[in-house]
N, C-alpha and C positions, 0 to 999 in steps of 0.2 A: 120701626125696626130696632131702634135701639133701646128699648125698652126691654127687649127679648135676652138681648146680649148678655146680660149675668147671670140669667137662667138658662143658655146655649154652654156659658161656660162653665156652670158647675155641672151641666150634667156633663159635659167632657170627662169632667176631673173624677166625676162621681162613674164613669164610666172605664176610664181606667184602674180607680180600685178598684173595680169589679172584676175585670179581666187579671187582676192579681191573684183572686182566686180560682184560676182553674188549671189544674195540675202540668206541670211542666213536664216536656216528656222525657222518658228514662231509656235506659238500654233493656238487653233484653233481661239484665240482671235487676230482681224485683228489692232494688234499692230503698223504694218509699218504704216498702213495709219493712226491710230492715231496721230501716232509720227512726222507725214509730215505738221497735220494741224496748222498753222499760229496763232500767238499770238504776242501781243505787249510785250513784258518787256525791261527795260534798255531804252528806248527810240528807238526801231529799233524794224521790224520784224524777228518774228524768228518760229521755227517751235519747237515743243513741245519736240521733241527729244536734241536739243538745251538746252534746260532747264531743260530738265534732265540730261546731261552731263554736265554741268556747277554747279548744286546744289549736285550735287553728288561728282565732283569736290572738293569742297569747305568743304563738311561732311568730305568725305573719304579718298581724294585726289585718287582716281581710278575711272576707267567707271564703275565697274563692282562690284555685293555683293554677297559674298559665304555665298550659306545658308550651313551650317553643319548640321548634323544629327537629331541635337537636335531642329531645329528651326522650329517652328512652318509654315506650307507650305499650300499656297490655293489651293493645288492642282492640279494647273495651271503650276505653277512652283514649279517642285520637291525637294525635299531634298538634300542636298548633291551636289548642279550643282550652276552654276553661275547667276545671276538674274542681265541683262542688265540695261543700264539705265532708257529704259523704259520702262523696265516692273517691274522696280522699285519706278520707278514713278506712274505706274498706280498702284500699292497698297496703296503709300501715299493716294494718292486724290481719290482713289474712296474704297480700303479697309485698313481704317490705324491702324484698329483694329488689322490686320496682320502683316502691317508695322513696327506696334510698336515694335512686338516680337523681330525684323530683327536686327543681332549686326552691324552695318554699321559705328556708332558716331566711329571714330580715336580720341583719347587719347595716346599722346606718352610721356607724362612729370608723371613722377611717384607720382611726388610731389602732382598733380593738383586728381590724382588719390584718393590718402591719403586722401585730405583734401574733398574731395565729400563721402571719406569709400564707395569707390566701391573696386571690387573684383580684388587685385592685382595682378593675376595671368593671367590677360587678358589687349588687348592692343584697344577692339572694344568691345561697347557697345549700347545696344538696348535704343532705347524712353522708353522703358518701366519703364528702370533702370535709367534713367537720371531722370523721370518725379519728384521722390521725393528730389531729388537734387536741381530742379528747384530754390525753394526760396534764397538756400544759395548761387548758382551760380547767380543769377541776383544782391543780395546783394552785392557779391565780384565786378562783373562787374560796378556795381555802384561806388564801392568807388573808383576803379580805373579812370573810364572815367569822373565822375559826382562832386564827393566828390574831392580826391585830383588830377583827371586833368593831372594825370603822359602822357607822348605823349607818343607816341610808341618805338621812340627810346631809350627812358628812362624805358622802362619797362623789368622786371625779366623778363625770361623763363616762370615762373610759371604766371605771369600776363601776358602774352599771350597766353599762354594757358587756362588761363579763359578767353579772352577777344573771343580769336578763337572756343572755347566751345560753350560760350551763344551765339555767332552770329550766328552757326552752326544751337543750338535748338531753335532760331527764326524764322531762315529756312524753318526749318522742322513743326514747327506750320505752316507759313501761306503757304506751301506748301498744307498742309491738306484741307486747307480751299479753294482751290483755284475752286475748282465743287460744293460742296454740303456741308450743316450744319451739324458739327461734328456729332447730334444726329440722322440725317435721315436713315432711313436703304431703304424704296422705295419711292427715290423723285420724281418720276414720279407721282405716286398716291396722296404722302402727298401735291406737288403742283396742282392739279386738287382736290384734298378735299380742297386745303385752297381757292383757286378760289371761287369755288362752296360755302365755308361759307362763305367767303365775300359778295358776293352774297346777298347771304339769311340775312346776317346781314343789308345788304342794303333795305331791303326790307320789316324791321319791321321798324313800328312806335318809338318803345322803347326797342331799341338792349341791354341793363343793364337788362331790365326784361324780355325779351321774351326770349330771345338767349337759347340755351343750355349752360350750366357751362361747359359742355366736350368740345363743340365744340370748348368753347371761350380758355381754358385751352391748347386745342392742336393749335389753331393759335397763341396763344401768344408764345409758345413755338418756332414753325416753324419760325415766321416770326423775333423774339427774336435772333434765330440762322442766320440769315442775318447779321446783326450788326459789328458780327467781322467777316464775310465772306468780307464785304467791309470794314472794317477796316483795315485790316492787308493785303489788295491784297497784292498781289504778282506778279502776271499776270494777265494779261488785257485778258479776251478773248473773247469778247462781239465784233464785227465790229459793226459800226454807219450803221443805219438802217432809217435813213429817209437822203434822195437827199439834204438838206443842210447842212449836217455834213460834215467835212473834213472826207478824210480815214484815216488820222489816232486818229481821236476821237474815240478808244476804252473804254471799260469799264469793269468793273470787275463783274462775277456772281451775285455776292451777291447785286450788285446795282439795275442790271438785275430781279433776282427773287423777290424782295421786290419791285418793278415797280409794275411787273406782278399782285402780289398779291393784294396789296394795292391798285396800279392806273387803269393801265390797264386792270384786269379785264381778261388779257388774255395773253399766255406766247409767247415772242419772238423767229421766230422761230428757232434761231441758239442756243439758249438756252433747246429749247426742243430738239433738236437732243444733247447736253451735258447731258441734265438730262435722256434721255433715253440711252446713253450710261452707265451713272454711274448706274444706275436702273440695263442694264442687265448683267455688269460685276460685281453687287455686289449678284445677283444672278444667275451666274455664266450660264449666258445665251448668247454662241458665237455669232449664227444667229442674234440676235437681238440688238448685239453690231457692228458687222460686217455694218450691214442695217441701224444702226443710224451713224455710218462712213461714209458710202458710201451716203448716202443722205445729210450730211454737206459739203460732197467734191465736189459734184453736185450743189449744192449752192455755195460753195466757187469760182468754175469754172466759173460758169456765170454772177456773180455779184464782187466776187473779185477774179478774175482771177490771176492779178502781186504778190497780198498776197501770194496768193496758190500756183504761181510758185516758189516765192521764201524760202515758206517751202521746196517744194520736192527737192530744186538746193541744200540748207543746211545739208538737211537731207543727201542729197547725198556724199556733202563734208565731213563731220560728220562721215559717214561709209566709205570712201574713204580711209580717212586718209594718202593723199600723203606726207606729213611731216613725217609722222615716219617710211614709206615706204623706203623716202629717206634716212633716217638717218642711216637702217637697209643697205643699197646697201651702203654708204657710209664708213662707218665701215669696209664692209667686202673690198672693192675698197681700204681701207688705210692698211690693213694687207695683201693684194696680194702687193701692191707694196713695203711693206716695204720686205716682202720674197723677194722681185725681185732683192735687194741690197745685200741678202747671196748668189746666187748660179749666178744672172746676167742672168735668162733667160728669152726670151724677149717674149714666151707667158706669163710670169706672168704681166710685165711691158703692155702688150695691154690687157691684160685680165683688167688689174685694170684702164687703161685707158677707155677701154670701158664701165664698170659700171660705173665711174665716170660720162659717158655722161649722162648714162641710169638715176642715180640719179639725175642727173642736169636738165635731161626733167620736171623729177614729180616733182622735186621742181620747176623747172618753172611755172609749171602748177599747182599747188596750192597755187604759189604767186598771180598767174592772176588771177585765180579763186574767189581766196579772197578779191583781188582787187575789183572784179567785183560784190561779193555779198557787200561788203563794199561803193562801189560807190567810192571809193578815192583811190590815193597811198598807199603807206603801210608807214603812217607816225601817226596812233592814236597813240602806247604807243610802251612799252619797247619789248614787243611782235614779233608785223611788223618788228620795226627797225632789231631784232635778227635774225629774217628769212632775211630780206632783206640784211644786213651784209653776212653772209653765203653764198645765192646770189650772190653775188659781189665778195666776195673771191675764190668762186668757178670756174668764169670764168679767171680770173684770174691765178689759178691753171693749167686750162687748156690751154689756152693761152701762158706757160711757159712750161710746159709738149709737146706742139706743136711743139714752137721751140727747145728742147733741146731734147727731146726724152728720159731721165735718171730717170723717177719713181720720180722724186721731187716734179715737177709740180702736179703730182697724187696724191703722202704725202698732199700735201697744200690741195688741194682742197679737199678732202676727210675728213683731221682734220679738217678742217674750218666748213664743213659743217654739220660732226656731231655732232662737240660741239657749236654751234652756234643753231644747233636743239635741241640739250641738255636743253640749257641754255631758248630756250623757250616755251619745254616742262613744266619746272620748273614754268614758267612766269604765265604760262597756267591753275597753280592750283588755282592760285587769282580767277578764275571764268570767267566769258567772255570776249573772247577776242576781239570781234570785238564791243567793248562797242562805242557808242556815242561819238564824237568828244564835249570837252567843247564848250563854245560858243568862246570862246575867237581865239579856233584852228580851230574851224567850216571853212570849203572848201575854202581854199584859195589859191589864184596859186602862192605867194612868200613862202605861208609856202610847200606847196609840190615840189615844186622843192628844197628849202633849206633844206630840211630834206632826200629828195631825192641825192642831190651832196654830203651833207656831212657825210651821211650813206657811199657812195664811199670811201670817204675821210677813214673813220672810216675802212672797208674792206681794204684798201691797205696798212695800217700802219701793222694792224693786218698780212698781209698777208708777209708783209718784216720781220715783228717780227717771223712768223713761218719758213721761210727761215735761221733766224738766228737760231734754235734750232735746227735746223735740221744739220748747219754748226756744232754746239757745239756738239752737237751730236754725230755724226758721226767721228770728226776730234778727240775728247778727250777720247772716248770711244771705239772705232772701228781704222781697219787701210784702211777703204772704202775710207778715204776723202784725193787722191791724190791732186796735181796741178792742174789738170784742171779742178776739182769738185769745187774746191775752188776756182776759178778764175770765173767760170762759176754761183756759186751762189753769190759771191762778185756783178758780173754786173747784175744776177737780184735784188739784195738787191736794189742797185743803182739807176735801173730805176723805182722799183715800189715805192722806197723812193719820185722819183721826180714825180710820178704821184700823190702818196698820197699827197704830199704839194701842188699839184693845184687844186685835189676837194676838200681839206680840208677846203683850203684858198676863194676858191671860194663861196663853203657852208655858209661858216661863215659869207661871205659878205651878201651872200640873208639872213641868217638868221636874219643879222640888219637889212635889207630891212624889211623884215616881222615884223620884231618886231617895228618899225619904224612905221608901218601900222598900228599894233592891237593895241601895248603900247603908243604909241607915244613919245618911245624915239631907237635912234639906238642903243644905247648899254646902257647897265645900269648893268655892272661888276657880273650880276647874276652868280651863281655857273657854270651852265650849261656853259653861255658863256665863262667863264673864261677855263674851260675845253675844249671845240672846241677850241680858242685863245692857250692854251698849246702845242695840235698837231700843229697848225701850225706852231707854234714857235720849238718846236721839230723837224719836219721836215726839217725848214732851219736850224738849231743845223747840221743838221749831213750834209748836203746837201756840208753846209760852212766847217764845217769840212773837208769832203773828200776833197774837191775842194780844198783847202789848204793845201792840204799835211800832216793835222796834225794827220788822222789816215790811217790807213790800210784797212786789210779784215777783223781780228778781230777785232780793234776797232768799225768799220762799224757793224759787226754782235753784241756785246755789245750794243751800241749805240741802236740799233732795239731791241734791247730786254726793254731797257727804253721806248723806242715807246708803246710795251704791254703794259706796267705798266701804263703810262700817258691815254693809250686808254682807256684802260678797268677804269678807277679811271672816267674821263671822259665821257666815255659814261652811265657807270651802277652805279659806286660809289657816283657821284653825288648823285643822285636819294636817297640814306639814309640820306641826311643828314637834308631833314626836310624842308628845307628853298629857297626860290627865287619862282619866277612869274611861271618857269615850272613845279609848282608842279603835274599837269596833270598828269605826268608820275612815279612819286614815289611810291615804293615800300619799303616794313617795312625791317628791319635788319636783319630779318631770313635768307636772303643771303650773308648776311656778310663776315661769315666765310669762304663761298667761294673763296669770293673777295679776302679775304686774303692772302690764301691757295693759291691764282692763283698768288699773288703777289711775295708770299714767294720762290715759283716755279720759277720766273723768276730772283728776287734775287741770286738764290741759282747758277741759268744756269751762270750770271753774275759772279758771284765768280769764277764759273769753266773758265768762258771765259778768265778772266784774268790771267792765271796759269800759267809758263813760259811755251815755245814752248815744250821745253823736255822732258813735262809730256805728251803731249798730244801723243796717240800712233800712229794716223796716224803722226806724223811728227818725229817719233823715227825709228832710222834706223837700220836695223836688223843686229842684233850681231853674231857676225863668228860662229861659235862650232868648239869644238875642239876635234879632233879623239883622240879616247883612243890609250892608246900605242900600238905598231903595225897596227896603222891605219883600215881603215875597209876593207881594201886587201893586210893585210903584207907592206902598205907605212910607210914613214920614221916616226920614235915617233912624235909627238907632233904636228902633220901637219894639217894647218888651212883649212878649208873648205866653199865656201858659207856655209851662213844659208838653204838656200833653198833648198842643199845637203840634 
């Protein structure tokens, strides 16, 4: 029976990916297809669902807003239940009068709290409640960014937390703005009344004296609300509508509706299937939201078909979610085989080998994927590299799990790959992630292969340095780590030592190459390079070392645990400090402490590493016992016994 057991359990696991793919159900408002159709922001297509998990992102840091009891509800979506992204988004832009009620705004610095005099007892707060705060929070935001110029890395907790505040309810303004002028309650009619007086104002001699006062009152108002609909875009949603525009000359609503009004004379029609959408969901009319979806999608199909695919292919990815699928099978894969090292039984050891595969598929298949919605390697930012590190340490894992057969190879690859998805979960709340290449990194084949070998490079240092915790581990805490455990992860230390110093070394070279290309110089001592340059030199550190005789197993396993430290300072620690040409890729200090905390972790494994042999318990050798008097069957007093007696 137990033979069966790791094949029972991957088709579990493989059975609830499964069941992630089938469509969650919606109201009677045809949400999905909303959420699939195509929009420019950030400089890329993307589909609306996109943009609302990225702005909500960045509020909330969650996909997801819990209406509680007390919150005000359209009816649409109940009280008490979860409200998705987007159908969190469809309240912003088409009901924000609802919106606003919604506690969503994340607030975690107490301080920043105080000094707004909002209600301390709460950690999420409504537009409603932020609105009168406004002036003092953009004041504060000012003297920081504007006035005295503090950088990021220079600023308190509490000035980031203003700075992350007001950027938040900037957000959240020109999100609103993104359909319809704050004041329209039915912009189907109020656009075809303003038409229609234009019109007629066209058509007097002397529009000052003839006009209506009302009528002229209600288009200065409408057309007035334009203004900062195009001011403050946020998303483009308008496709180019005449055969000499590029496809991706979008435009935003408010550009669009004030055309209409003003020039045209007459409304464009992917703008009328928007304004009839927002028309019947702010009067709470399904069929006629449904039928202005499905006639933009019919449009989109036959005149921008690739757009439209490549909403519904995001959209797809977006509810997929193979990253955190894997992360979830990876976890469970690294606590079967660590079980597998107390009792040594070898359905846990294939149970956790096989999940490993099973995660390693959907990570695969969400790296390509993304590749593939990306058009490029996985080399934009801190993000890709994270997944693709993981990636690479994972085969790796298995690769050494192959040949050795002892749950190790499964520990690596299973830790690698859920904190490696951890770490760009985290990466993940800055907002989107498949942003636009600078121009400087725009599609290049020296920077994608260089960012490609030395992400390797990066993965195998990592992957030696987790082979050493696992030695410290085991060998100072445990009495698991016999001879030939030890000898056996000594020689993978070794090899994956020498693998990591030839894509490291190799990376680095294309990296000058490239930079050679874009900068026009090879190397020029930047942060970043001087960090790739450190592993390689790390690398032959220990390489020279072994080879000479001047360390051991332990030394070798210490050693690899400095490899962490240089890597991880190196590939992520960089990135805080502000300064050199890659600034592409930096991220503020809010991860800091991390860095730290991961540093201080391997410091501390270090310390242990070094302890004489006779502390450590697998290498203590088990002490006699001694029979109490009369032995334990009448044998002579004081007579010694194995321990294992």
């Amino acid at each position: 029976m137990k033979k069966w057991i790791p094949w029972i359990t991957v088709a579990i696991f493989a059975g609830w990916v499964l069941s992630t793919l089938k469509p969650e159900p919606q109201p009677d408002f045809d949400l999905r297809g909303f959420s699939q159709l195509p929009v420019l922001m950030g400089g890329r297509i993307q589909p609306m669902d996109s943009v609302a998990r990225n702005s909500l992102l960045e509020i909330r840091h969650k996909h997801a807003v819990f209406l509680p009891d007390e919150t005000a509800s359209t009816g649409m979506f109940p009280k008490g239940t979860n409200l998705t992204a987007i159908q969190w988004l469809a309240n912003v832009m088409m009901k924000p009068e609802v919106a606003d009620q919604q506690k969503f705004f994340r607030i975690d610095n107490l301080e920043l709290v105080n000094l707004l005099k909002l209600p301390d007892k709460a950690n999420h707060f409504s537009f409603e409640q932020l609105r009168p705060k406004l002036p003092e929070l953009e004041k504060q935001a000012e003297r920081i960014e504007v006035v005295d110029k503090i950088p990021p890395q220079n600023q308190t907790a509490l000035e980031r937390g203003i700075i992350r505040l007001h950027h938040s309810a900037i957000l959240y303004m020109r999100l609103e703005l993104v359909l319809r002028p704050i004041d329209s309650d039915n912009l189907t009619a109020d656009i075809a009344t303003a038409i229609k007086g234009v019109e007629t104002l066209r058509s007097l001699k002397e529009p000052e004296k003839e006009a209506d006062p009302k009528m002229l009152r209600q288009l200065e108002a409408l057309v007035g609300g334009f203004e900062p609909m195009t001011r403050m875009a946020y998303v483009l949603t308008i496709p180019p509508q005449r055969a000499d525009m590029a496809r991706d000359n979008w435009t935003d609503m408010g550009t669009t509706l004030s055309n209409a009004v003003i020039h045209e004379a007459k409304l464009d029609p992917v703008a009328k299937h928007y304004t009839d959408m927002v028309t019947a969901f702010r009067q709470n009319k399904p069929a006629e939201f449904n039928q202005a979806v499905l006639e933009y999608q019919t449009w989109l199909n036959q005149w921008f078909a690739p757009e439209a695919k490549k909403g519904r292919s995001e959209y797809f990815f977006n509810h997929f979610e193979p990253f955190y699928l894997a992360m979830i099978i990876y976890v469970t894969a690294f606590l079967l085989a660590c079980c597998f090292w107390f009792n040594w039984a070898e359905w846990l050891r294939r149970s956790a080998m096989y999940l490993v595969v099973l995660a390693f598929i959907i990570h695969t298949f969400g790296l390509i994927y993304r590749m593939a919605l990306e058009g490029r390697p996985p080399v934009t930012n801190l993000y890709s590299s994270a997944i693709f590190i993981g990636w690479g340490a994972a085969i790796l894992g298995m690769v050494l799990e192959r040949i050795y057969k002892d749950g190790i190879g499964s520990v690596i690859a299973a830790a690698a790959g859920f904190l490696t998805l951890i770490i760009a979960h985290n990466l993940a709340l800055s907002g989107d992630t498949m942003e636009m290449l600078v121009a400087v990194l725009d599609s290049n084949f020296w920077l994608s292969t260089h960012v490609t070998v030395v992400t390797l490079g990066y993965s195998s240092t990592f992957v030696a340095g987790f082979l050493a915790i696992i030695y410290i581990m085991r060998g100072f805490f445990t009495r698991t780590l016999d001879e030939t455990t030890a000898k056996s992860l000594g020689r993978m230390v070794y090899g994956i030592v020498c693998f990591a110093a030839l894509f490291s070394f190799v990376g680095t070279v294309l990296g000058g190459i490239w930079a050679d290309q874009s900068w026009g110089r090879f190397w020029g001592w930047d942060p970043k390079e001087n960090g790739a340059l450190l592993i390689v030199l790390w690398n032959a550190v220990i390489l020279h070392a072994r080879w000479g005789g001047m360390i051991k197993e332990r030394g070798l396993m210490n050693m690899a645990l400095i490899g962490n430290i240089i890597t991880s300072f190196s590939w992520f620690g960089v990135n805080m400090l502000g300064i050199g040409l890659h600034s592409y890729g930096f991220t503020d200090d809010s991860k800091f402490t991390w860095l730290m905390i991961f540093i201080g972790s391997q410091l501390a494994l270090i310390a242990v590493g070094l302890m004489p042999k006779r502390w450590w318990r697998s290498f203590q050798k088990p002490q006699p016992a001694v029979v109490p008097p009369g032995g334990l069957s009448g044998g002579p007093k004081g007579k010694h016994v194995p321990a294992a007696a």
